[in-house]
C-alpha positions in Angstrom: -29.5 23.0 42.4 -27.7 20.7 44.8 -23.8 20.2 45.2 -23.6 16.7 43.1 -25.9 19.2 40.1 -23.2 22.0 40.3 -20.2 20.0 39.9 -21.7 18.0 36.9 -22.9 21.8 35.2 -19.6 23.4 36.5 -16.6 20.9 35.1 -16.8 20.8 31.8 -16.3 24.8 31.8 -13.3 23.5 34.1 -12.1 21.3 31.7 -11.7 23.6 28.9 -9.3 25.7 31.6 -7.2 22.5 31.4 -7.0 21.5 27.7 -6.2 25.2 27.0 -3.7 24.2 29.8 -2.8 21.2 28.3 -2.0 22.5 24.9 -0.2 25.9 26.1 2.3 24.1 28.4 3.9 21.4 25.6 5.6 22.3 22.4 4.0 19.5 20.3 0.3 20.1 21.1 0.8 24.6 21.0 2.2 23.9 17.3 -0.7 21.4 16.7 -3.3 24.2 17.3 -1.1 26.9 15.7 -1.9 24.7 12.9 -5.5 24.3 13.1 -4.6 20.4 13.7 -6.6 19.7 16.7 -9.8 18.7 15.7 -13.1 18.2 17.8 -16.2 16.8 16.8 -15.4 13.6 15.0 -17.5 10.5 13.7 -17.3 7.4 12.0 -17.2 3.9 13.2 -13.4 4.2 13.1 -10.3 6.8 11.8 -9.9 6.4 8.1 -7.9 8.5 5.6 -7.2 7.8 1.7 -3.1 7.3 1.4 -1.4 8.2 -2.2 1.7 5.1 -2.3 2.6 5.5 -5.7 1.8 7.9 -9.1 0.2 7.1 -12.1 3.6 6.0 -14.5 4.6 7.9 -17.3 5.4 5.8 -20.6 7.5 6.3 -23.2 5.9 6.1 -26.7 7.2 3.2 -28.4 6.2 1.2 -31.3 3.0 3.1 -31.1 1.0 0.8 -28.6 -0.1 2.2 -25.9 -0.7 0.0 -22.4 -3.9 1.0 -20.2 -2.8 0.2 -16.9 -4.9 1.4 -13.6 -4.0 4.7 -12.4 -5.8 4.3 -8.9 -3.0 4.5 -6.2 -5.4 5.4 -3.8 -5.2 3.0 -0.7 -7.2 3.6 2.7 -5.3 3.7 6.3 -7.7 2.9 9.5 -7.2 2.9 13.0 -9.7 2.1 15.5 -10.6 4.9 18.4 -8.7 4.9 21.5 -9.2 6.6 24.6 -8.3 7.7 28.0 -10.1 8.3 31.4 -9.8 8.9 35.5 -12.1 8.0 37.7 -13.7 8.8 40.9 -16.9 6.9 43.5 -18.0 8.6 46.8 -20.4 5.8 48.0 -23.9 6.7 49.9 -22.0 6.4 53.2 -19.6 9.1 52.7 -22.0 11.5 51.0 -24.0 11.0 54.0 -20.7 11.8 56.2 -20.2 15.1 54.1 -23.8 15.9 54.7 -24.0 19.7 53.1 -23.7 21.5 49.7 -20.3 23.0 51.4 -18.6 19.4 52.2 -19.6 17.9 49.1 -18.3 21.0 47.0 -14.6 21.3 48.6 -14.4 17.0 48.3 -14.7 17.6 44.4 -12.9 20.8 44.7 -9.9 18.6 45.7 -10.3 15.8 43.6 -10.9 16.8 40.7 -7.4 19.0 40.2 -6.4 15.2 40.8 -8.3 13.8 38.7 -6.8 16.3 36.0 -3.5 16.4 36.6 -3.3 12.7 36.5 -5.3 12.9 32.8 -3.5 15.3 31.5 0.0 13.7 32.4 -1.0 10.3 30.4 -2.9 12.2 27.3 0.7 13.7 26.8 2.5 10.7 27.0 0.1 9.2 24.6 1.7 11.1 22.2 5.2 9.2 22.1 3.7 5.9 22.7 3.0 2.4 20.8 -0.4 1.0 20.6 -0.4 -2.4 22.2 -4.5 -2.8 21.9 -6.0 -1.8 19.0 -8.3 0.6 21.3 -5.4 2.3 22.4 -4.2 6.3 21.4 -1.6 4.9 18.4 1.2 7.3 18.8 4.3 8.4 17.2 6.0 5.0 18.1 3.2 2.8 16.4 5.3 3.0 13.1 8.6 3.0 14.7 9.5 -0.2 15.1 12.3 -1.5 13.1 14.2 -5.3 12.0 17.3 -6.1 13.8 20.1 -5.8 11.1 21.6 -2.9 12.1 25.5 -2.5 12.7 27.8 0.6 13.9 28.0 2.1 10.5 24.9 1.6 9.2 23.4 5.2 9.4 19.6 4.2 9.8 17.8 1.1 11.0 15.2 -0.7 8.7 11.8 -0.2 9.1 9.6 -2.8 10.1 5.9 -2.3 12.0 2.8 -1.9 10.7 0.8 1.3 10.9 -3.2 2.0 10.4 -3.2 -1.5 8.4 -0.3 -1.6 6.3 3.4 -2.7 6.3 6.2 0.3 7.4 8.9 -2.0 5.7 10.3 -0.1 2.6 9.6 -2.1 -0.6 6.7 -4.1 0.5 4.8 -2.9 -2.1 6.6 -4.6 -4.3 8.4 -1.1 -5.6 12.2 -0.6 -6.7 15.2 2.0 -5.5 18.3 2.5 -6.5 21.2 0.4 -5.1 24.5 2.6 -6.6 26.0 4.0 -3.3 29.3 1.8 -2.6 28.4 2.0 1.1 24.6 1.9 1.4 23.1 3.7 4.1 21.9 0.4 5.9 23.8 -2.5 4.3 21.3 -5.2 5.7 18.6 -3.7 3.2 20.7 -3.5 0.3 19.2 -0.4 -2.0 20.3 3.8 -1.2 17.4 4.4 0.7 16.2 6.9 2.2 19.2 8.6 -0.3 19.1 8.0 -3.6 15.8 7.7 -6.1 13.0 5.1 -7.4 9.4 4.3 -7.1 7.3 6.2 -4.7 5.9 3.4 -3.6 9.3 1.7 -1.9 9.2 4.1 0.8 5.8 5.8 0.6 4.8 4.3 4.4 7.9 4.1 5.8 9.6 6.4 8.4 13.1 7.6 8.7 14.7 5.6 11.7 17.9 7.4 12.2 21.2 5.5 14.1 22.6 8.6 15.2 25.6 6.4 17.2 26.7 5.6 14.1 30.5 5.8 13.4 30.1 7.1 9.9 28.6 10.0 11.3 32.2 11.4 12.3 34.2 8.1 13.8 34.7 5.5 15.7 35.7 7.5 18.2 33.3 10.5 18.1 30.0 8.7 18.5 28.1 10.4 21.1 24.8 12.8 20.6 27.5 16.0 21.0 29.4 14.7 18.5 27.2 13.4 16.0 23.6 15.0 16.5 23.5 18.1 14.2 24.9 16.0 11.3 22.2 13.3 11.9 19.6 16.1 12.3 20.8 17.8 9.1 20.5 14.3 7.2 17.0 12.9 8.6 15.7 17.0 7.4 17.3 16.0 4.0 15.3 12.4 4.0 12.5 13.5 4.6 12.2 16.5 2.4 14.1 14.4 -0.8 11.3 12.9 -3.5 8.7 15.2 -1.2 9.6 18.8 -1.5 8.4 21.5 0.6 5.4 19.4 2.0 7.4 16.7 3.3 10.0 19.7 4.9 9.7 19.0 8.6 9.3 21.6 11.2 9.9 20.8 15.0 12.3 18.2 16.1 11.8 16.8 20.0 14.5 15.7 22.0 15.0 13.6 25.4 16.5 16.2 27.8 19.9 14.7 27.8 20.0 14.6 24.2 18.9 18.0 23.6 22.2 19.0 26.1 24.1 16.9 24.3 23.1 18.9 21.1 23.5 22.0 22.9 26.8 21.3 24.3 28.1 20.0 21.0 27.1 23.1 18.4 28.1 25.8 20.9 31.4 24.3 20.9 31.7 23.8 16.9 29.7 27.6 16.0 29.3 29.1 19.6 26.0 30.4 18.4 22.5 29.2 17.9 20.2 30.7 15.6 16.8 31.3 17.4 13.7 28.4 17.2 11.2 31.5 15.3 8.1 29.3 15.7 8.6 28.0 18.7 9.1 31.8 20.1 6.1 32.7 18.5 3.8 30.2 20.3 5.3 30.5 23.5 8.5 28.2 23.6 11.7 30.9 23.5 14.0 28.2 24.6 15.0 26.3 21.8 16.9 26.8 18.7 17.2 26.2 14.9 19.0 23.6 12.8 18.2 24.6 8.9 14.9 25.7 9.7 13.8 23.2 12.0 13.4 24.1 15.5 14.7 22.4 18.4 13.2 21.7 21.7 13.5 18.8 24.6 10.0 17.6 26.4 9.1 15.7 28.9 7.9 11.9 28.1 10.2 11.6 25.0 12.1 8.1 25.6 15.6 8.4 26.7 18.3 8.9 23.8 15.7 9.5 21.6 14.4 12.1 19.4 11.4 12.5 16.4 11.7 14.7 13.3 8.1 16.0 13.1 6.1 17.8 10.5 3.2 18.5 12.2 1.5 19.7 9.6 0.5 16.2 8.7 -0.1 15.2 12.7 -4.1 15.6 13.4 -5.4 14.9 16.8 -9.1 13.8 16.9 -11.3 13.9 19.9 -14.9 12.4 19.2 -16.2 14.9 21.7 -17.0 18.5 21.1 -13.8 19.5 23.1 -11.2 17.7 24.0 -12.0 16.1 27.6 -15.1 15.9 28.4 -16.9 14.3 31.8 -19.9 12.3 33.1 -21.6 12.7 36.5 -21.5 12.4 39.2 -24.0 9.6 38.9 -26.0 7.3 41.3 -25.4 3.1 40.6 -27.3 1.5 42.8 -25.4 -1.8 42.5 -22.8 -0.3 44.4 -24.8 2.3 45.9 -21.8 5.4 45.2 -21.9 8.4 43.6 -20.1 7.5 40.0 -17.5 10.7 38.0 -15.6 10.3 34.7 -13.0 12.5 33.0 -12.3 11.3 29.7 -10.4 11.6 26.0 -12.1 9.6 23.2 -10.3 9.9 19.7 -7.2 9.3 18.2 -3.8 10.9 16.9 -3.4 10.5 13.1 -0.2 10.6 11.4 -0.9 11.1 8.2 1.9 8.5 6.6 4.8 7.9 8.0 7.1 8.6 5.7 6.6 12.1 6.6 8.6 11.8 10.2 11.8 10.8 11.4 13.2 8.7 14.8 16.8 9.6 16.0 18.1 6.6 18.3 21.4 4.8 18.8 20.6 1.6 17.7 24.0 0.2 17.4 
């Protein structure tokens, strides 16, 4: 077996080092696989999943007639596969110059950390990214975008993206909610959502985006992330768990690092103790901390004064190959006469609707 034999044989044993890697060193992905939500393996054409926007109605007998309406609230979310990759080419001429199993062996030895590092640094960002292309890893910002009627008091913005096919804008369905609340949570939008009650439909595909500079969060004059970010925390955990229960209860919150200090800094001063992330601790992470359940943690990549409200328990990352990276070569072209080596992701993240996640940002 030559050297160009042993390094194709060789890195994919390398490569499952570095997802295991991967996965150990970030908070999102260790409580993805504490979960049994990475998945390897996948097929299909594209990423579909059935989505449940509304419940069959329950009628009130009346004069005795009873309508037959269709119960079928069944509606299908796709997303196309996405992927990532790193490259390398040694042409003829330099394998020639590295003459030797030896030579050959320590150039790959040294690339190919490269070649990794750079990977694994981009798959992780993928995670808080939009999808621009529709072959693109659609991250947790590929629902999060939102209209532009939001004001200093309003305490969320509006959703408005679309997501695997369908509209994140609450009512597009055509549902109803409740519009009693003297000061609505976003005036712009007119109804008490995310707070009050009404069809499930209204918000069924629509995440919580969170203004956490608002001034009704404390005051006018109170309106940084110390100030207001364990009341907006508190809040968005009460969105997203309302009309959902237990299932819809979220379980990790990420933070920008200056956020997180900010959040820190702010409930040491106001308790002067924080109760211990439990699940975090378990998988590895001992340096966060708890806010009614939910732990608390800052990584590297989230966008600057910015946070998400996940419950990863409806977060599934799929990689088309039978682990997560995989590679190809090296391989001879002769059109360019080199030596050809891929590392690459193929799959997708899958959120299963987001209704079930929250953004904190100060959006005015």
């Amino acid at each position: 077996m030559n050297a160009l034999q042993i390094v194709a044989t060789t890195t994919p044993k390398y490569l499952k080092e570095v997802e295991d890697v991967t996965i150990n060193n970030q908070p999102v992905f260790a409580m993805l696989r504490s979960r049994g939500r990475i998945e390897t393996g996948a097929n299909g054409t594209m990423l579909q999943w059935p989505i449940k926007l509304a419940k069959p109605e329950v009628q009130n007998f009346g004069a005795g007639v009873i309508d037959y309406v269709e119960s079928d609230k069944y509606r299908y979310a796709n997303l196309e596969w996405g992927g990532v990759y790193v490259s390398d080419s040694m042409t003829e001429k330099e394998r020639l110059q590295n003459q030797g199993d030896a030579q050959i062996l320590d150039r790959y030895a040294k690339i190919v950390p490269d070649m990794e590092e750079s990977l694994v640094e981009q798959f992780g960002l993928s995670f808080y990214e939009d999808a621009l292309e529709p072959d693109d890893l659609a991250g947790i910002e590929s629902f999060m975008g939102n209209g532009v009627s939001v004001t200093a008091a309003d305490l969320i913005a509006i959703p408005d993206d679309v997501y695997a096919g369908m509209s994140t804008a609450p009512g597009s369905g055509g549902a109803v909610w409740s519009a009693d609340m003297s000061v609505k949570p976003n005036a712009a939008l007119g109804t008490d959502w995310p707070s009050g009650k009404g069809q499930a439909r209204y918000g069924a595909w629509s995440p919580k985006l969170v203004n956490w500079s608002s001034t009704r969060w404390v005051d006018s004059s109170h309106a940084t992330f110390k100030d207001t970010g364990e009341r907006a925390i508190r809040q968005a955990i009460k969105w997203c768990t309302a009309a959902q229960g237990q299932q819809g209860r979220p379980d990790l919150c990420i933070l920008s690092s200056e956020l997180y200090t900010e959040l820190v800094n702010g409930v040491l001063e106001r308790q002067r103790i924080l109760a211990p992330a439990r699940r975090l601790t378990e998988i590895g992470f001992p340096g966060g901390f708890s806010i009614d359940g939910v732990d608390i943690i800052d990584e590297y990549g989230v966008p600057a004064n910015t946070g998400y409200i996940l419950n990863t328990s409806k977060i599934t990352l799929h990689a088309l190959t039978s682990q997560l990276f995989d590679s190809k070569g090296p391989d001879w072209d002769p059109r360019t006469a080199s030596w050809l080596f891929l590392i690459y992701f193929f799959g997708q993240w899958q959120f299963k609707s987001p209704r079930w996640f929250a953004k904190l940002y100060n959006y005015a």
